[in-house]
Each structure stands twice: as C-alpha cells, then as structure tokens.
Backbone bond lengths (Angstrom), bond angles and torsions (degrees), N, CA, C in turn:
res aa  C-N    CA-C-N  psi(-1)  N-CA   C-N-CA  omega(-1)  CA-C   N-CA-C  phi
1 X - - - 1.465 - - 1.527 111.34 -
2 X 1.208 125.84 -48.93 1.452 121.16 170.93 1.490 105.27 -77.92
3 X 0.441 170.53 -62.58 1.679 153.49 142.88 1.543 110.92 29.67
4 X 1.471 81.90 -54.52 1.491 100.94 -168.07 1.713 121.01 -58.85
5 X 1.307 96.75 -47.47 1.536 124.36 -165.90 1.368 92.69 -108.16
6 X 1.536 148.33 -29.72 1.696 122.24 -175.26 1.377 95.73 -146.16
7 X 1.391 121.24 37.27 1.711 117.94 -174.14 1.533 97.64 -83.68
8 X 1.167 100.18 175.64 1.946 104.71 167.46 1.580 103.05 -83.64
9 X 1.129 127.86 -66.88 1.459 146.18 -167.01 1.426 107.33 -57.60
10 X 1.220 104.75 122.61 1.911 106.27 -171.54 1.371 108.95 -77.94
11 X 1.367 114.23 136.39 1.745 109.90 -179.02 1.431 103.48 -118.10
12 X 0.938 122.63 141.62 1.865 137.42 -151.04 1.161 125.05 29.03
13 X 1.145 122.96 -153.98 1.580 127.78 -170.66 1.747 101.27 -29.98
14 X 1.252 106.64 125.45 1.981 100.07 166.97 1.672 91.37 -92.20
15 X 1.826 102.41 166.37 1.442 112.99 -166.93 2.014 99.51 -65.88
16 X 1.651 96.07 148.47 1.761 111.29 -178.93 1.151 103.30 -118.46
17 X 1.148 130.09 152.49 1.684 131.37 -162.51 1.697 82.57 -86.58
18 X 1.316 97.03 147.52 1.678 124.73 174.72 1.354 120.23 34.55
19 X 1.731 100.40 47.65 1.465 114.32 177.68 1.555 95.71 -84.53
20 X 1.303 111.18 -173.35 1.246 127.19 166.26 1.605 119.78 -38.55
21 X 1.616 111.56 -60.69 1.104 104.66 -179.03 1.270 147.38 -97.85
22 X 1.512 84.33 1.05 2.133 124.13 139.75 1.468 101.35 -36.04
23 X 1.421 107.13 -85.34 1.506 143.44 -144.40 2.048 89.30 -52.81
24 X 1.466 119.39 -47.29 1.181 145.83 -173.44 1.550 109.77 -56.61
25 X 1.403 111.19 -58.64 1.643 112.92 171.64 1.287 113.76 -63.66
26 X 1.470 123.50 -62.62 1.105 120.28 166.26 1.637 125.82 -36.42
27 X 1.014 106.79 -32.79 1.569 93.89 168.65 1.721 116.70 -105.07
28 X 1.322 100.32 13.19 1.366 103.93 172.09 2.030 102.98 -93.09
29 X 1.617 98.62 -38.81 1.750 91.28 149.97 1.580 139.24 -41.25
30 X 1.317 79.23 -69.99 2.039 86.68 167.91 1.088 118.05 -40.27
31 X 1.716 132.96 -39.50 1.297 132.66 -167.68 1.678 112.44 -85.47
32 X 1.320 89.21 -25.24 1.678 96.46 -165.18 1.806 91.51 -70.20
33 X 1.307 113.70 -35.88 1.649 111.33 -147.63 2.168 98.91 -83.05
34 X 1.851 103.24 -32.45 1.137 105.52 170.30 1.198 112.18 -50.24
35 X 1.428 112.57 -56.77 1.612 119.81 -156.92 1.780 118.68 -70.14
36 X 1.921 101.64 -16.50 1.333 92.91 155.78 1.593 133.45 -94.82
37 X 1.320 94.09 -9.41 1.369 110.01 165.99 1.611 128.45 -65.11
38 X 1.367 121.94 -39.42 1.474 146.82 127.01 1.571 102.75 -25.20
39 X 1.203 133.51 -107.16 1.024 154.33 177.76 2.028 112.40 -11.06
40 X 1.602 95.40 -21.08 1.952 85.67 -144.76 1.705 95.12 -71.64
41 X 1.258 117.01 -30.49 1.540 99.99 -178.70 1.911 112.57 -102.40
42 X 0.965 95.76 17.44 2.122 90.02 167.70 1.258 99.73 -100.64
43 X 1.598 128.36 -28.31 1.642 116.59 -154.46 1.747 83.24 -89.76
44 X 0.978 108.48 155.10 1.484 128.20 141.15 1.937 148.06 -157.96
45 X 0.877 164.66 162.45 1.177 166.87 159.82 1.511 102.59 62.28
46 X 1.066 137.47 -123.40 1.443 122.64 -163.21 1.769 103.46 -35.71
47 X 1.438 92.24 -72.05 2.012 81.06 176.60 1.080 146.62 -23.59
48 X 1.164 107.64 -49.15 1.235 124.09 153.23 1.799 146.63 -52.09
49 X 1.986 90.97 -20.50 1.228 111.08 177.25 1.591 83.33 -99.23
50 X 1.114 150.72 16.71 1.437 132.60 179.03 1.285 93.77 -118.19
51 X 1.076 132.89 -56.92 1.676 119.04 164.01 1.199 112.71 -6.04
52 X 1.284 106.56 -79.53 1.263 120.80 -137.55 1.413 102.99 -88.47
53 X 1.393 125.90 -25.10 1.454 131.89 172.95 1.745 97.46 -58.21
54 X 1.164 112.46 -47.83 1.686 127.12 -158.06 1.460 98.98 -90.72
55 X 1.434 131.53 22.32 1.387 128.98 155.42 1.336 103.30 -125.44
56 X 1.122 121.89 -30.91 1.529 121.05 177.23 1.918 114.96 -79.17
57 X 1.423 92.33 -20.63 2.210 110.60 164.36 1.924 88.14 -69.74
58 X 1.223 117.08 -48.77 1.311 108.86 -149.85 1.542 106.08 -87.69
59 X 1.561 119.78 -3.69 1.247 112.11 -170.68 1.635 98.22 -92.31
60 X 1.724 99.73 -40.27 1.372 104.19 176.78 1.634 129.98 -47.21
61 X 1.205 96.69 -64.19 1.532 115.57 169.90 1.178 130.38 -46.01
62 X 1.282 116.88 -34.34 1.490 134.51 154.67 1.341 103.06 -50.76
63 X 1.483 121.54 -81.83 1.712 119.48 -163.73 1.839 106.77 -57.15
64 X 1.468 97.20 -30.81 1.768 94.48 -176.40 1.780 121.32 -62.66
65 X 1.563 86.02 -17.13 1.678 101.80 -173.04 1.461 116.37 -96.41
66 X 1.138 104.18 -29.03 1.607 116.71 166.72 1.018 117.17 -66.64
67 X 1.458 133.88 -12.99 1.698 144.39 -168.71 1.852 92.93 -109.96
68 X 1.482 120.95 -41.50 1.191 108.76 172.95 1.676 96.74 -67.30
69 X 1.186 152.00 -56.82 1.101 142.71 -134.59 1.871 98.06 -86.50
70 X 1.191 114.24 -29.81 1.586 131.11 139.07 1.631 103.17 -25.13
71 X 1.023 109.00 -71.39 1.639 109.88 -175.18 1.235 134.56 -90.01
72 X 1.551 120.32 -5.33 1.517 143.18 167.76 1.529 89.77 -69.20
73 X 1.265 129.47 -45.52 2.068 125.90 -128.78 1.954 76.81 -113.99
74 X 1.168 85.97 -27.06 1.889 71.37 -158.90 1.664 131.00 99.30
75 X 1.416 118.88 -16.46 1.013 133.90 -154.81 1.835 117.54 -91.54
76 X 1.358 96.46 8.93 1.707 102.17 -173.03 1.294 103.82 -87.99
77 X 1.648 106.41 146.43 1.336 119.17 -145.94 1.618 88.29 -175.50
78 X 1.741 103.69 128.94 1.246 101.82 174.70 1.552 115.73 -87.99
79 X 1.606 125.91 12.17 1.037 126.24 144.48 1.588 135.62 -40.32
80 X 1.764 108.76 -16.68 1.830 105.65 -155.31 1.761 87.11 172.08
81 X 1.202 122.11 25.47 1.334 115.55 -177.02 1.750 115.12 -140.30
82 X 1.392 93.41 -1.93 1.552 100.31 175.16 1.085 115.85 -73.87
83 X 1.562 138.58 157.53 1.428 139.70 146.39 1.205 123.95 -33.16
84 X 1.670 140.41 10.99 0.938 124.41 -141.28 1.753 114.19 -138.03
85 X 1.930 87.77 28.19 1.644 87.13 175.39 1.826 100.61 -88.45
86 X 1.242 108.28 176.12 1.409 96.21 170.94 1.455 132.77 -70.81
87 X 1.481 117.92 -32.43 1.304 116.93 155.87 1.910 128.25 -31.74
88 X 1.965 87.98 -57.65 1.039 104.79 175.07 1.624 123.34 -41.73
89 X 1.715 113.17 -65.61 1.377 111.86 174.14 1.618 114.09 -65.25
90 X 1.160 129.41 -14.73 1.712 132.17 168.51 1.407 111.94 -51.55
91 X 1.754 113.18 -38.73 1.239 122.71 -150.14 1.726 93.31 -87.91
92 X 1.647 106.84 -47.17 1.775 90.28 -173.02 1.303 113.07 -65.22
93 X 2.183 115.72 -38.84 1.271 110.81 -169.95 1.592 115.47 -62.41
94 X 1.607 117.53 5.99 1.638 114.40 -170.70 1.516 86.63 -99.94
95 X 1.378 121.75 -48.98 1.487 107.93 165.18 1.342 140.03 -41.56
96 X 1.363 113.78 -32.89 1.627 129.89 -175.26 1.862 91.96 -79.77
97 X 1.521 115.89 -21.71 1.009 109.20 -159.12 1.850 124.29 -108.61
98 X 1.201 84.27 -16.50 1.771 117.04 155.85 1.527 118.38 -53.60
99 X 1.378 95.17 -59.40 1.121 113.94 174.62 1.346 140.61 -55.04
100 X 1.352 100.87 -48.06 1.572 131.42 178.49 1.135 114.94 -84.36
101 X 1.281 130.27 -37.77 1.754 152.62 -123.80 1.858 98.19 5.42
102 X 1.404 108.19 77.12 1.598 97.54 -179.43 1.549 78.22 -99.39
103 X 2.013 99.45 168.17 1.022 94.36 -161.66 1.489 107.58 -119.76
104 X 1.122 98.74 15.86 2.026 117.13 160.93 0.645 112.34 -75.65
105 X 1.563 126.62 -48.03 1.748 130.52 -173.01 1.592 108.09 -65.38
106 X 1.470 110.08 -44.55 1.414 106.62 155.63 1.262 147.23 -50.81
107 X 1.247 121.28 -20.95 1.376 163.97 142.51 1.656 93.72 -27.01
108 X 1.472 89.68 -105.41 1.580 105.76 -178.58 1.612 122.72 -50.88
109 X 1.899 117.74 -38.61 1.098 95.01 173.28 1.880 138.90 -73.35
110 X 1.491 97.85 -24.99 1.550 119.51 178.72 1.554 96.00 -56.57
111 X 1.353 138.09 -11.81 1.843 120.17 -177.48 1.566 80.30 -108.82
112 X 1.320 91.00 -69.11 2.092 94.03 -172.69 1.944 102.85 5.18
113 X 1.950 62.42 -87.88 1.444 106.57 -152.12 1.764 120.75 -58.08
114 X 1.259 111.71 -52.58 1.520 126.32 165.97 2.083 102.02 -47.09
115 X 1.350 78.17 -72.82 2.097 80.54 -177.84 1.208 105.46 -33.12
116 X 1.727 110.99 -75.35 1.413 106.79 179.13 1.403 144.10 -16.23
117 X 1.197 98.82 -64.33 1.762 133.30 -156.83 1.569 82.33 -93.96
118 X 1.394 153.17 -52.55 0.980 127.23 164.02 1.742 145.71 -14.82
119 X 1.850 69.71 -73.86 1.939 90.35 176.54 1.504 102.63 -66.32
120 X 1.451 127.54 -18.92 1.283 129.63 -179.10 1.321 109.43 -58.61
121 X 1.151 110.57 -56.69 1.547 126.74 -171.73 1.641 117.77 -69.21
122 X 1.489 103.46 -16.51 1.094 115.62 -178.29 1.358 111.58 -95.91
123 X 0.873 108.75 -30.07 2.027 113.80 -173.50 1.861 94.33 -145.05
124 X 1.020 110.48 83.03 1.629 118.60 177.80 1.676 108.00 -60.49
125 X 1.353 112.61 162.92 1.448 110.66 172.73 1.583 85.58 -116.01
126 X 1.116 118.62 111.52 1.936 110.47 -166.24 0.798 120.92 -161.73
127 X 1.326 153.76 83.85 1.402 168.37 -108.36 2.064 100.43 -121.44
128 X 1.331 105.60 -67.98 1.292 129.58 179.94 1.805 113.06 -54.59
129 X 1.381 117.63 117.14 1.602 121.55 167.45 1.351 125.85 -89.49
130 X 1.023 131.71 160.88 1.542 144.75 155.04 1.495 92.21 -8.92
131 X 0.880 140.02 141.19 1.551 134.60 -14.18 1.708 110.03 -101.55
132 X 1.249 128.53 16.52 1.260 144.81 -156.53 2.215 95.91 -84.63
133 X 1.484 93.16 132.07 1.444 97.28 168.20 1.874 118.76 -27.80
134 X 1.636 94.11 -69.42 1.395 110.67 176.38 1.492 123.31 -30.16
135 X 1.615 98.98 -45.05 1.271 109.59 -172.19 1.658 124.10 -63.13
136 X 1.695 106.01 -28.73 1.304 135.03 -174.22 1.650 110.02 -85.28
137 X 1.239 92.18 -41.05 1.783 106.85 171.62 1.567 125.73 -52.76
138 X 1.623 100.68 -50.82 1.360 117.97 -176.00 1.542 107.41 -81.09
139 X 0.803 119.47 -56.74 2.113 113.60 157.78 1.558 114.89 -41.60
140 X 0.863 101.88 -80.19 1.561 99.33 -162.28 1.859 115.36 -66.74
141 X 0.785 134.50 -24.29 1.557 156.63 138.71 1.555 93.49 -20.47
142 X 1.761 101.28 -82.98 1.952 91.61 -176.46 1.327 111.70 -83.80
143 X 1.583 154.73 -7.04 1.349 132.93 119.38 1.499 112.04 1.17
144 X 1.144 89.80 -74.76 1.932 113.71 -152.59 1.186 89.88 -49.72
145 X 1.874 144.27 -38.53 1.388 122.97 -126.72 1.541 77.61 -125.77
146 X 1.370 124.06 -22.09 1.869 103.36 169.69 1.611 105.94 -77.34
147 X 1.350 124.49 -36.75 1.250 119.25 170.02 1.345 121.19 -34.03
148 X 1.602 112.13 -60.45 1.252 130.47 -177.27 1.593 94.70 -31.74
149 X 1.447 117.28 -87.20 1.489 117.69 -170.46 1.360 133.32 -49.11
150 X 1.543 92.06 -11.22 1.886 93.40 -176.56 1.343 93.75 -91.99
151 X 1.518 126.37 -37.00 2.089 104.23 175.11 1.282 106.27 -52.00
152 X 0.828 141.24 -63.87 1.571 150.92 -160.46 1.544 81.62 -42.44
153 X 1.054 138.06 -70.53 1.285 130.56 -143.71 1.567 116.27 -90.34
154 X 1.548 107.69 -26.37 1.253 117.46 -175.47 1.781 103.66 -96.64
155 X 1.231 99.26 -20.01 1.932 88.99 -164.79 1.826 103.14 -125.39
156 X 1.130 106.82 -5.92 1.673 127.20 -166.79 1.449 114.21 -124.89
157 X 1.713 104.34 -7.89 1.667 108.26 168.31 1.856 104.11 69.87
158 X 0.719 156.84 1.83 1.328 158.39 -153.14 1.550 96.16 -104.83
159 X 1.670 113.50 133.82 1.591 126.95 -173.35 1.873 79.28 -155.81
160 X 1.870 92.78 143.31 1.006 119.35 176.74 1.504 109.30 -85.16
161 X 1.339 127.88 177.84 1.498 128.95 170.14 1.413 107.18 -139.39
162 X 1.650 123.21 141.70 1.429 108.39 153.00 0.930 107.71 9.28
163 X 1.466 143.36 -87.80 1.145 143.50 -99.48 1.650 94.71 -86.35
164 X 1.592 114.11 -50.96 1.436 142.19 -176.74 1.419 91.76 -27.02
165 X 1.637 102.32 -61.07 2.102 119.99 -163.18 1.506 82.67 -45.25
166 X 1.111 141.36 -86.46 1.604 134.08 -139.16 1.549 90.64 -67.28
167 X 1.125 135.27 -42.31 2.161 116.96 -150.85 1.271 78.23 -75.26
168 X 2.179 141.66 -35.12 1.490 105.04 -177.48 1.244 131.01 -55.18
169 X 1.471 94.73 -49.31 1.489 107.61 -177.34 1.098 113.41 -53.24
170 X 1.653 127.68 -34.21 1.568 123.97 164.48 0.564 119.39 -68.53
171 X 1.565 140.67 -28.70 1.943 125.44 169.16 1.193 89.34 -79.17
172 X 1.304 146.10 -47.75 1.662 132.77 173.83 1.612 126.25 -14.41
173 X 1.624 103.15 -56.69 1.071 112.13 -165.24 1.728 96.30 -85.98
174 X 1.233 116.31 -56.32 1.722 117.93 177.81 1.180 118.54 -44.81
175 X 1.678 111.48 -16.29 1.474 113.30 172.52 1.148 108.38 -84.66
176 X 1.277 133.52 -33.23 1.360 134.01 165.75 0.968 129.51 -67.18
177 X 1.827 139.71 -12.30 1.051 111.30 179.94 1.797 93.32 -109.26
178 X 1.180 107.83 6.12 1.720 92.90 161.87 1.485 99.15 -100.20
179 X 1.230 143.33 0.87 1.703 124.89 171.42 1.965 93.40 -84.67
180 X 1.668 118.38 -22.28 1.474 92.43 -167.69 1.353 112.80 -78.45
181 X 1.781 91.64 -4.54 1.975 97.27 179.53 1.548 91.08 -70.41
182 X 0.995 101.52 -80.11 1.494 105.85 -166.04 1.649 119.43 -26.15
183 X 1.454 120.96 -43.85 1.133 125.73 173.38 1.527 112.95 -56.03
184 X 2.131 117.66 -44.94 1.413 108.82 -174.82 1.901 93.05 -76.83
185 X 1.187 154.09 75.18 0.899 126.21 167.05 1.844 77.34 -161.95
186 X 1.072 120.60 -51.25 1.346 118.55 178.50 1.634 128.68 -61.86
187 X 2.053 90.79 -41.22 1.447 89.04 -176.35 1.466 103.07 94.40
188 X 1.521 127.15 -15.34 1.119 126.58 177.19 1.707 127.31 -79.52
189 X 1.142 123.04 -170.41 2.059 105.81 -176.78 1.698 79.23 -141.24
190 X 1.218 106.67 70.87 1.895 100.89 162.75 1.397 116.69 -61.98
191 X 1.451 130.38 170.25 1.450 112.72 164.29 1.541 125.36 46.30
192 X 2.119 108.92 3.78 1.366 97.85 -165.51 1.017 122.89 49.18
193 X 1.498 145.06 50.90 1.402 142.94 128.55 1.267 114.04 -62.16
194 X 0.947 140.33 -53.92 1.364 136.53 178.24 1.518 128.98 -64.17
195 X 1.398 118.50 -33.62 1.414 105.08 165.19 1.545 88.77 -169.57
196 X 1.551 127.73 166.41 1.532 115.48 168.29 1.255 131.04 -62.67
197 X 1.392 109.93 168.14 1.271 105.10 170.22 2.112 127.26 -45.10
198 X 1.190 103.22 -173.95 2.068 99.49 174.21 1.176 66.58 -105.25
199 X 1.477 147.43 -95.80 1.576 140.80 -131.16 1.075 117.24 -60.83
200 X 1.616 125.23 121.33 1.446 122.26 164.94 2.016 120.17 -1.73
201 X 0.650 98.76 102.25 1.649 101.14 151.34 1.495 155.16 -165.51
202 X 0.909 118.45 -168.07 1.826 88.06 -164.17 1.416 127.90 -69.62
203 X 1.285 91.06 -10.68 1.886 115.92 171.70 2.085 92.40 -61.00
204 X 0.924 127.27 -30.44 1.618 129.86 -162.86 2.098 79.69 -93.68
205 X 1.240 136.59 20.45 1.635 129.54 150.46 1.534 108.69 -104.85
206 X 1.155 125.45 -28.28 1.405 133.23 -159.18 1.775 103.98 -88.85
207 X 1.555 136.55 4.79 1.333 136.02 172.56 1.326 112.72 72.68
208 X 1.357 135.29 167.62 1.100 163.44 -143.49 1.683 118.08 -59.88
209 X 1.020 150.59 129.32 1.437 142.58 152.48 1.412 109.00 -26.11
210 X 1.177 133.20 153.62 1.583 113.50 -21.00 2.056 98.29 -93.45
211 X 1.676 116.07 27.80 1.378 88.76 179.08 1.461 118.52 -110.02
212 X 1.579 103.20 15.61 1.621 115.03 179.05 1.704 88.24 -76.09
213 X 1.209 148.28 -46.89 1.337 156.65 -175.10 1.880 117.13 -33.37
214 X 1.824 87.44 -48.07 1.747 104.48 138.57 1.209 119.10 -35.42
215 X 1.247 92.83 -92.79 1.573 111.03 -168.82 1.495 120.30 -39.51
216 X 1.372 110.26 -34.75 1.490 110.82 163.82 1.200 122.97 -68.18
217 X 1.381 146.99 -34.60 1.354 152.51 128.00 1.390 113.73 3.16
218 X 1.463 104.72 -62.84 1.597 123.41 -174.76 1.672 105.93 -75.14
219 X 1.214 103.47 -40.53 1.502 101.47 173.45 1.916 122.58 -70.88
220 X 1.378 105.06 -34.62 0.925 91.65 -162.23 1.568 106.15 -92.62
221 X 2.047 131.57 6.75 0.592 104.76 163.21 1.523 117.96 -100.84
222 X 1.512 108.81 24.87 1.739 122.81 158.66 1.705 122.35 -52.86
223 X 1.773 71.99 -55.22 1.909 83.23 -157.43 1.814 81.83 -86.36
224 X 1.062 155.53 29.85 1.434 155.45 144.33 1.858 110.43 -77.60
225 X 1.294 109.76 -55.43 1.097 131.55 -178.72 1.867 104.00 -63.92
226 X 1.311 109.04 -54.59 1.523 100.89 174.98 1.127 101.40 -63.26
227 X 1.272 149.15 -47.15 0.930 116.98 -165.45 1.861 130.42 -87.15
228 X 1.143 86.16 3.40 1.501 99.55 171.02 1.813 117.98 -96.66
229 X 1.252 115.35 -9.98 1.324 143.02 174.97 1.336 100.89 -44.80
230 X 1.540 130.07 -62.20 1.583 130.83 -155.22 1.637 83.24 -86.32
231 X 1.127 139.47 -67.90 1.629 123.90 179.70 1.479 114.17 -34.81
232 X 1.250 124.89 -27.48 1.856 131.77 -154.95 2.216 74.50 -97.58
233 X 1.114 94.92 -72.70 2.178 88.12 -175.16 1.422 92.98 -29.61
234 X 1.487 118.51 -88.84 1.241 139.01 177.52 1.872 110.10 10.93
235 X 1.457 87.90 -75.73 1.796 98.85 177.41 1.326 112.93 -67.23
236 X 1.280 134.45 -24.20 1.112 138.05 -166.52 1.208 110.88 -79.17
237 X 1.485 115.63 -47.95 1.800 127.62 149.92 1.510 111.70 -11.71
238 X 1.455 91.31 -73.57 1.619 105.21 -164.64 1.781 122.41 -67.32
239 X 1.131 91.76 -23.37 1.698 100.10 167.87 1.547 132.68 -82.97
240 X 1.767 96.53 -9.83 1.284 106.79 -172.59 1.222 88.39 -107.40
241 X 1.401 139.66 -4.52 1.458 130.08 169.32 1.200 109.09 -94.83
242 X 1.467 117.41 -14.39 1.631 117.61 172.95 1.365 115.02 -86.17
C-alpha cells in the first residue's frame, strides 16, 4: 500500500499531459488565483498574516518532505536531487519572501517564480499519477509558488517596474551560470542546461542543444515582459488620468 502512494517505482498508468488529473490541478490553479483575487480587499491584518504564514508552512513542508521521501525511496542523488532546478530555488526564495515581504525578492520571485511554475504546471516533468505523494507534491508546490507572488501584490500592495524585468533576468542569468557549474560537476541538467527535458515541453519549440539555450534567453525575457505588461497598462491608466 505505501508503495503505492510514496514508493519510488511507478505503478500503473505514469502521469499523461492533460489527462484527467492534469486537467484537475490546473483548474484547481485557476480557482486558487480567482479566489484570491475575490478575497484581496475583505481579508485583512491577522488574515492576511495567516495566508501568508500558511503558504510559506506549505512551501516549506513540501520541500522538507520531498527530502524525507529522498530518504524513505533511497533514491537521492546529487545528479537530480539538489535544490537547484528553477522551480526549486523560486520555491525557497518565495519562502525567504513570505516571510520578510522584502521587496527584491519580490522582484525576482514574481518572473522566476510565476514563469517557472507556470510552464511547470503546464508541461510537468512527472512521472507519478493521482494518487501518488509525488503527484500531490509537484502541483501544489507550484500552486504554492505563483500564489506566493500574487499575495504580495493583491493583499501586500507590491507592483513590479521595468526596472524589476532586468534585476530578474539578472539573477536569471547569475543563476545560471552557477547551476551550469553545478551541472559540470554533478553530471546533472538543472534548469535544463544540459540537454532538455524527456517530457514534452515548450523547450522541445526552441531547437536543438546547445542553441535552444539562446532561444531561452529570448524567451524568457518574453514571458518576463508579459508578465509585467498588465502592471505597464495598469500605470499607464493612471497617468493618463493624471
């Protein structure tokens, strides 16, 4: 029975992109992001400190449990077991950032972390189905880390600027050239530097090693820019009413 639910070795169907219980998280996203959006001007002051305590409990607990489940299976290996995919570092800096509410970390995590955990959710690297630990881990984990950035913004008032778009892309890139150390020393493909993902993803539009690595550059200061787009309207509103 635990085998079943927290084994290493996948038992029946492994997860299929936009199966059922694909189709299920994903709209367990959508709901989560309405309902704080709803929510941002009734909650306030203690509530608000419970939020945010209870996503930063949930970001923790997640990575703390994945390191036990690391040590239940046996299978940890600094090949594919370090902190050091990008999700991964999104997830502590939203913790450091929960916590703190500094407003750099917000900065960097709202492109990081949102981009990331997006395309995550969208094209999983995920072996494990419904009803499996893993399966629960890898959803709610990147939930947790777009959440993270939308309190900040919805319940904590916090909006990025231009300015935000370039310091991501600069911890972006500084994060990368210490994950490609880490990768030549591990042997591991963190962040996909080393070769793409096995599961379909959008990295499999951008062409071949090593010049899709480009192309991600170019991409990722796209999906930075979209997402700074509705803040850039946003201000633009307000200046044309001033």
């Amino acid at each position: 029975m635990i085998e079943k639910y927290a084994g290493f070795k996948v038992i029946g169907e492994p997860f299929q992109l936009f199966s059922l219980s694909h189709i299920v998280m994903l709209l367990l996203l959508v709901s989560t992001v309405v309902a704080f959006y709803l929510l941002r001007n009734s909650i306030s002051g203690s509530g608000r400190r419970i939020i945010r305590y209870f996503l930063a409990g949930l970001l923790l607990v997640s990575e703390l449990t994945l390191y036990i489940w690391y040590s239940y299976t046996g299978v940890w290996n600094p090949v594919d077991s370090l902190p050091f995919q990008l999700c991964s570092i999104s997830l502590m800096l939203s913790i450091v950032m929960l916590f703190t509410r500094n407003f750099l970390l917000f900065e960097v995590t709202l492109f990081l972390g949102v981009g990331g955990a997006l395309q995550a959710m969208i094209t999983p690297e995920l072996a494990y189905d419904f009803p499996h630990y893993r399966y629960f881990h890898f959803f709610l984990a990147h939930i947790a880390i777009i959440l993270a950035s939308l309190y900040m913004i919805w319940f904590e008032g916090y909006r990025p600027t231009m300015k935000s778009v370039w310091k991501a892309f600069g911890a972006l890139n500084v994060l990368a050239v210490f994950v490609f150390i880490v990768n030549k020393w591990t042997g591991g493909n963190y962040m996909f530097l080393s070769r793409k993902p096995t599961n379909p993803s959008l990295i499999d539009l951008l062409g071949p090693y090593p010049w899709y690595l480009l192309s991600l550059e170019v991409a990722a200061l796209g999906i930075f820019c979209l997402i700074y787009l509705p803040f850039a309207f946003v201000e633009e509103k307000k200046r044309a009413r001033a």
